[in-house]
C-alpha positions as CSV (number, residue, x, y, z in Angstrom):
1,X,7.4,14.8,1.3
2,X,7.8,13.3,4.7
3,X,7.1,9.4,4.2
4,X,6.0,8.4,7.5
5,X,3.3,11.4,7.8
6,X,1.1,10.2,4.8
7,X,1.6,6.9,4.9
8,X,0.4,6.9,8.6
9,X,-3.0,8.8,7.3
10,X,-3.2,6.2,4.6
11,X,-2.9,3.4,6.8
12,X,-5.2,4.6,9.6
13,X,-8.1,5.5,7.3
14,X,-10.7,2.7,5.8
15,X,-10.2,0.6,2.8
16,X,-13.3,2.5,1.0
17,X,-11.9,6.0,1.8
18,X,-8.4,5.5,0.1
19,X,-10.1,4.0,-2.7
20,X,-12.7,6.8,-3.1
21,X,-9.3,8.8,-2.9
22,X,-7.8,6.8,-4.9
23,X,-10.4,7.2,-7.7
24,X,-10.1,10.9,-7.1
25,X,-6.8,11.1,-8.2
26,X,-6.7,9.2,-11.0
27,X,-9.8,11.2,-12.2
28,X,-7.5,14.6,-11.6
29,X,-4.9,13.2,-12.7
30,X,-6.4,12.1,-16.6
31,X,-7.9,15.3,-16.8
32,X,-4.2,16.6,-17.5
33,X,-4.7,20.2,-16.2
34,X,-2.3,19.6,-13.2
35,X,1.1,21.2,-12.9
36,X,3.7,19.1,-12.9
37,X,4.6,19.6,-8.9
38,X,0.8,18.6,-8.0
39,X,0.8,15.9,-10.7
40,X,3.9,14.2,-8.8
41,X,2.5,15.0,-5.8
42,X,-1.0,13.5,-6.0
43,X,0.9,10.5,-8.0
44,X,2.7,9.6,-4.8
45,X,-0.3,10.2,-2.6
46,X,-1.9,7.6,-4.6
47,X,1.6,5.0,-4.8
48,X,0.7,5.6,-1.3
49,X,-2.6,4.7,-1.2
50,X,-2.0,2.2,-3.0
51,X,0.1,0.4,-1.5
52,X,-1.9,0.6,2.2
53,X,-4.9,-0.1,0.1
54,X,-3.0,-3.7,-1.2
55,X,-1.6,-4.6,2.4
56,X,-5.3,-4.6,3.5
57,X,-6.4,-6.8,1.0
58,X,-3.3,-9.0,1.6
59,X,-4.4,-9.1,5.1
60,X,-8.0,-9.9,4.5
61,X,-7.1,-12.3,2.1
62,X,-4.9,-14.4,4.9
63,X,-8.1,-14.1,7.9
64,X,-10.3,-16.1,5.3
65,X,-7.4,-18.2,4.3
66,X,-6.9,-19.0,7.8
67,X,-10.7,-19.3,8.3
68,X,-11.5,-21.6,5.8
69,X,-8.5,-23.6,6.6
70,X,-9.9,-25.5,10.1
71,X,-11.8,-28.2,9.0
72,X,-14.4,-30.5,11.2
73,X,-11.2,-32.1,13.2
74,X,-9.6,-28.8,14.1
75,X,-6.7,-29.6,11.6
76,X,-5.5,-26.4,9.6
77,X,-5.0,-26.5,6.5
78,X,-4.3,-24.4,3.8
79,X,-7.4,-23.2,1.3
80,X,-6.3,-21.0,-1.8
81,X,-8.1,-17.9,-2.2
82,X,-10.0,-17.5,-5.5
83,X,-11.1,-13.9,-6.8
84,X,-13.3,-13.8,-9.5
85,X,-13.9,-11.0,-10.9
C-alpha cells in the first residue's frame, strides 16, 4: 500500500470522519468474517487513522495549552492539560 496516498486522505479529512471510520473498522474487523488480505488491509487503514486522528488531538491539546497559558500580565506560562474522562 502506498503510504503517502492514505495517509494524505487521513490527514486531510475531519477528526469526526476518521473516527466514525475508525469505528467502522473495528466493528468489521470483530465480526471476524474478513479475509486475511482485507483484515490487514483495513488494520492499517485504521494504524493510519489512528495515528492522524492522535496528532490532531496532540495539536489541539497544545492551542489550549498555549491559550490558557497568557495570564492577566501577558506572561506565558505553561497550564497542564487535564482529560477526564
Amino acid at each position: 500500500m502506498n503510504q503517502s496516498g492514505p495517509q494524505r486522505a487521513e490527514e486531510s479529512a475531519s477528526f469526526e470522519t476518521n473516527i466514525e471510520r475508525l469505528g467502522a473498522i473495528v466493528s468489521a474487523l470483530e465480526r471476524g468474517d474478513l479475509s486475511l488480505e482485507d483484515s490487514l488491509r483495513l488494520f492499517e487503514e485504521g494504524i493510519l487513522l489512528s495515528r492522524a486522528s492522535q496528532q490532531r488531538l496532540d495539536t489541539a491539546e497544545r492551542r489550549i495549552e498555549t491559550l490558557l497559558s497568557v495570564n492577566a500580565q501577558g506572561d506565558i506560562r505553561t497550564a497542564p492539560f487535564d482529560v477526564k474522562p
